[in-house]
N, C-alpha and C positions, 0 to 999 in steps of 0.2 A: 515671455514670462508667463505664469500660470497665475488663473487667475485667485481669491481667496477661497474658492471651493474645491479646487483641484487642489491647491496648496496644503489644502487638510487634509485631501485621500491622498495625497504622496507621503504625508506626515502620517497618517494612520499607518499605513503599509508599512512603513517605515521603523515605528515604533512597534507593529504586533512583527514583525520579524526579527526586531532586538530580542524579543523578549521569549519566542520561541528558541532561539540562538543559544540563549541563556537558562532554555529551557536543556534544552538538547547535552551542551555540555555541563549541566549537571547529572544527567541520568546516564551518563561515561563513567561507570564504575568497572570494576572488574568481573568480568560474570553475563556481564550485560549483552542482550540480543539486540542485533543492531536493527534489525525489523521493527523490534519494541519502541527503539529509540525514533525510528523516522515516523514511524507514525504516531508517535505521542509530538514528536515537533510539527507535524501534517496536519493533527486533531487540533493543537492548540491555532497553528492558523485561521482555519473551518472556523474554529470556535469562536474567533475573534473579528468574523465580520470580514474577514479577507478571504479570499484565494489563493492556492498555493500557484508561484511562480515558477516554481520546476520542483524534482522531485528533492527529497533532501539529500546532499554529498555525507558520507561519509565515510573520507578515505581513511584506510590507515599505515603509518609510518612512510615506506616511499611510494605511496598509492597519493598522486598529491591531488588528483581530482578525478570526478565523473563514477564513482561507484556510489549506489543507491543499492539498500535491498531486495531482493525477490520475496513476490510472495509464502516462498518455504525456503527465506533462506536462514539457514542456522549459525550463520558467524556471530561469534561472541567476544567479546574484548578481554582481555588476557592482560595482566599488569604489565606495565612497562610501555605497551603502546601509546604511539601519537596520534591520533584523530583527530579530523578537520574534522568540525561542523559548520555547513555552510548550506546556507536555507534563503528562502526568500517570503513575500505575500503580495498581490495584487489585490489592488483596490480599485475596479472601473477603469482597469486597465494603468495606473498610477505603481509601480514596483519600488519593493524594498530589499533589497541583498545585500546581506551580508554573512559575515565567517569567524569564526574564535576556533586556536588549537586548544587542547589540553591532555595532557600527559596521565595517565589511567594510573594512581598508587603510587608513582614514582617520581623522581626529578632528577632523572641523568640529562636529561635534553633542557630542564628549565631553560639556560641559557639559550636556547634553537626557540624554542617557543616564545620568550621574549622579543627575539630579533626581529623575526616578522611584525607584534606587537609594536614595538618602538617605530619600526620605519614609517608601518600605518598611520600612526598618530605625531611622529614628525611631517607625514602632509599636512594630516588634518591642522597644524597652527599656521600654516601658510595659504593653503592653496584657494583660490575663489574666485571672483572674473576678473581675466586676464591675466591669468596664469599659465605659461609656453608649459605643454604635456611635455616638455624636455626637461624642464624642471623638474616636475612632479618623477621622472624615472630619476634623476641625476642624486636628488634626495634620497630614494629609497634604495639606488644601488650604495651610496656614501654610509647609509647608515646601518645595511645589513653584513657592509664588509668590512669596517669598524666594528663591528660585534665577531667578525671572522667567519663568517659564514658567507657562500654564495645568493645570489637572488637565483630563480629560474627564469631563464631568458626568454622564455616561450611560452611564461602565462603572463598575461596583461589585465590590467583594468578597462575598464572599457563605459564609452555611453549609452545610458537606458531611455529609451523614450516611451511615449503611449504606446504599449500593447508589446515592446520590443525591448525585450532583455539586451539583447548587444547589438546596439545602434551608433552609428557614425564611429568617431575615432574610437582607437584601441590607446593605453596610455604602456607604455612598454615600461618594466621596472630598472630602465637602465637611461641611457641620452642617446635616443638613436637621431638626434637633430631634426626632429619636430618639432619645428614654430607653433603649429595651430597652437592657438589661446582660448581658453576655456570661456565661452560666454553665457552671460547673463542669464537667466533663466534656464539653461541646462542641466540634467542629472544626468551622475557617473558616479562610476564605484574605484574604487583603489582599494588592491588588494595584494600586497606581497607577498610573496610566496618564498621564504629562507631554508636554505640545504645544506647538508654537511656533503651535500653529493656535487654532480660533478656539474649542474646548474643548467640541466636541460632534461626536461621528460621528452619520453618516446612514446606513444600508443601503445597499449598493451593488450590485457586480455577486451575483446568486444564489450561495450555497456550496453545495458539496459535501459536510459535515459536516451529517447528519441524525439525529433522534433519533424513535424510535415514540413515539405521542402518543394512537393509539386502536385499539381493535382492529374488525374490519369482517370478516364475512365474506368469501372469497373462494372463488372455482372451478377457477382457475388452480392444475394441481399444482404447476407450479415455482414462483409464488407463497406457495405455502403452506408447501410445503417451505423454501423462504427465510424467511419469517416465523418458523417454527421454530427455525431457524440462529439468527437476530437473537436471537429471544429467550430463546435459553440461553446466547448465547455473548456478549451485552453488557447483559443483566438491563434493560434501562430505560435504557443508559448512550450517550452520540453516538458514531456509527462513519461511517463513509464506505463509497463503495463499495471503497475498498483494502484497507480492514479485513478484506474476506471473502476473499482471494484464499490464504489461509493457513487451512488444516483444521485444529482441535484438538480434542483429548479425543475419547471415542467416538464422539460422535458426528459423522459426516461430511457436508460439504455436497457432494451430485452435482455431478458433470464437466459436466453439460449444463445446470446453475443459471447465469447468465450476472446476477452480485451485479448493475453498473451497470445494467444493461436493469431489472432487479429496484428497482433503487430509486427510480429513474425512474418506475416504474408506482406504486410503493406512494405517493409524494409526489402523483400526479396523485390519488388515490383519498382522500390525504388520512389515512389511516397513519401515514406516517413525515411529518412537518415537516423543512426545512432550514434552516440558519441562514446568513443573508444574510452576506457582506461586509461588516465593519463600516469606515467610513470618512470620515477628516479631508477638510477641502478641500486641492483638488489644491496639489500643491506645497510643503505642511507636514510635518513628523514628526512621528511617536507614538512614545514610548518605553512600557517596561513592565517590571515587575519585580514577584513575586508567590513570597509564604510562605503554607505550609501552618502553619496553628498547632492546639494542642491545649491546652483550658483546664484547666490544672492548676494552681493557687495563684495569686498574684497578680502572676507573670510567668506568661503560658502558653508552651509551650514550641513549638519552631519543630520542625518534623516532617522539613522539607526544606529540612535543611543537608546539606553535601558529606559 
C-alpha cells in the first residue's frame, strides 16, 4: 500500500493528466496541427508540476496507437476523423494514464466512440481488490459486443508501478482465464480499445516513440552525453525525440547534441527499441478510452478523473 504522501503524487499525476486529456481533446478541431496539439497537452503537464510519462498518442481512425508528432510534422485533422488522445504525467515517479476518443465535426462513429466509453466505466463500477483480470476482459468484451462492435484483442490494460509504465500483469480485453486478482494497493489502467474492424492490429509504419532497453558501451561523446540526458530525465520511461528539445533541472543537454540524429543511432545499436504503429485494416476505426485506477477496498478508485 502507498503510503499518504505517495498517495497524493499518484493522485496529482493522475489528476494533471485528466486534465491535459481533456485538454488535448478539445483542441481536436478540424484544421488542427497535431504537433500543436501534443505539445499544448506536454506544456500543460510541464506546467503542472508533473513529468510527461511518454510522449502523447495521437492516432487517427485505424491508427489505434503509438503515433506521436515529429518535430516538422504537418498532419492536420480533417473532419470526420477519430482520434485517440492518450497522454500521461509522472509525479517522483508515481504515473497517471489515461485516453478519451472524439470524432473531429462529425458523428457517424458516435455510436464506435461510445462503446469503448461505456465498457471503460462498466469496470470502473466493479473492479477493486480482488478482482480475477478474467473479469475485468469478460466485461469489457460483453459490453463492446453488445454495442456490436469488436474489442482489439491485442491491446490490453496493464500494471503501473514506480517509474514503470507497464509493470506485472497485462489485463486482456476479453477472458483469457486469468485468475490473478487484483491486490490491494496496486495501480493499473483499463483501457478498451472498440472496432468496426476485424479486432486485431498489426505493426505498421515504424514510430517515433522509443524506450532504452539495454545499456552498451559507446565512444561517441555526443552519444554518451545523450544517453545521460535519457537516463536522468525519463528513468526507464518512452520519450521521442521531441521530448529532448526542452532542457530541465541542472542538468543541461548541449546545443550541439542533435536528440533525432541521437535516437536514430541509439535504435540502429539497439539501445533504445521503438514502438511501431499499431494498426487496424485500412478503412476501419479504433476507438479508446482509458482509467488510471488504484486498489483501495473493493471499488478501487479512478486516479484520472477531471
Amino acid at each position: 500500500m502507498l503510503n499518504d504522501e505517495q498517495l497524493a503524487k499518484l493522485r496529482k499525476a493522475g489528476e494533471v493528466s485528466a486534465a491535459a486529456r481533456d485538454l488535448g481533446i478539445s483542441l481536436c478541431k478540424p484544421g488542427a496541427k497535431l504537433l500543436d496539439i501534443a505539445q499544448e497537452v506536454e506544456g500543460y503537464i510541464r506546467d503542472h508540476g508533473c513529468g510527461v510519462a511518454f510522449p502523447c498518442n495521437l492516432s487517427i481512425n485505424e491508427v489505434a496507437a503509438h503515433y506521436t508528432p515529429t518535430p516538422n510534422d504537418q498532419t492536420r485533422l480533417e473532419i470526420g476523423d477519430v482520434i485517440k488522445v492518450d497522454c500521461g504525467a509522472v509525479l517522483d515517479g508515481y504515473i497517471g494514464d489515461t485516453a478519451a476518443t472524439v470524432e473531429v465535426a462529425t458523428n457517424a462513429y458516435r455510436d464506435l466512440v461510445e462503446a469503448s466509453k461505456r465498457a471503460r466505466n462498466t469496470v470502473a463500477e466493479f473492479v477493486g481488490e480482488g478482482t480475477p483480470i478474467r473479469e475485468i476482459g469478460r466485461a469489457i468484451e460483453m459490453s463492446i459486443k453488445r454495442d456490436g462492435y469488436n474489442v482489439v484483442e491485442n491491446l490490453c490494460g496493464h500494471q503501473i508501478d514506480y517509474w514503470d509504465l507497464h509493470a506485472g500483469y497485462s489485463i486482456p480485453p476479453y477472458d483469457a482465464g486469468d485468475e490473478t486478482v487484483i491486490q490491494a494497493g496496486q495501480t493499473f489502467a483499463v483501457e478498451p480499445f472498440a472496432t468496426n474492424g476485424k479486432g486485431y492490429v498489426d505493426n505498421g509504419k515504424p514510430g517515433n516513440i522509443v524506450i532504452k532497453v539495454r545499456d552498451k558501451p559507446v565512444s561517441d561523446p555526443e552519444l554518451k552525453d545523450f544517453i545521460a540526458f535519457i537516463d536522468q530525465e525519463f528513468k526507464g520511461l518512452p520519450f521521442c525525440a521531441r521530448s529532448c528539445d526542452r532542457s530541465r533541472g541542472d542538468w543541461q543537454l548541449g546545443d550541439s547534441v542533435d536528440p533525432e540524429k541521437c535516437v536514430k543511432k541509439l535504435v540502429r545499436m539497439g539501445i533504445l527499441s521503438s514502438f511501431a504503429q499499431l494498426v487496424e485494416v485500412p478503412g476501419s476505426i479504433v476507438t479508446q478510452h482509458e482509467y488510471t485506477f488504484y486498489a483501495i477496498g473493493k471499488r478501487a478508485e479512478v486516479t484520472t478523473l477531471p
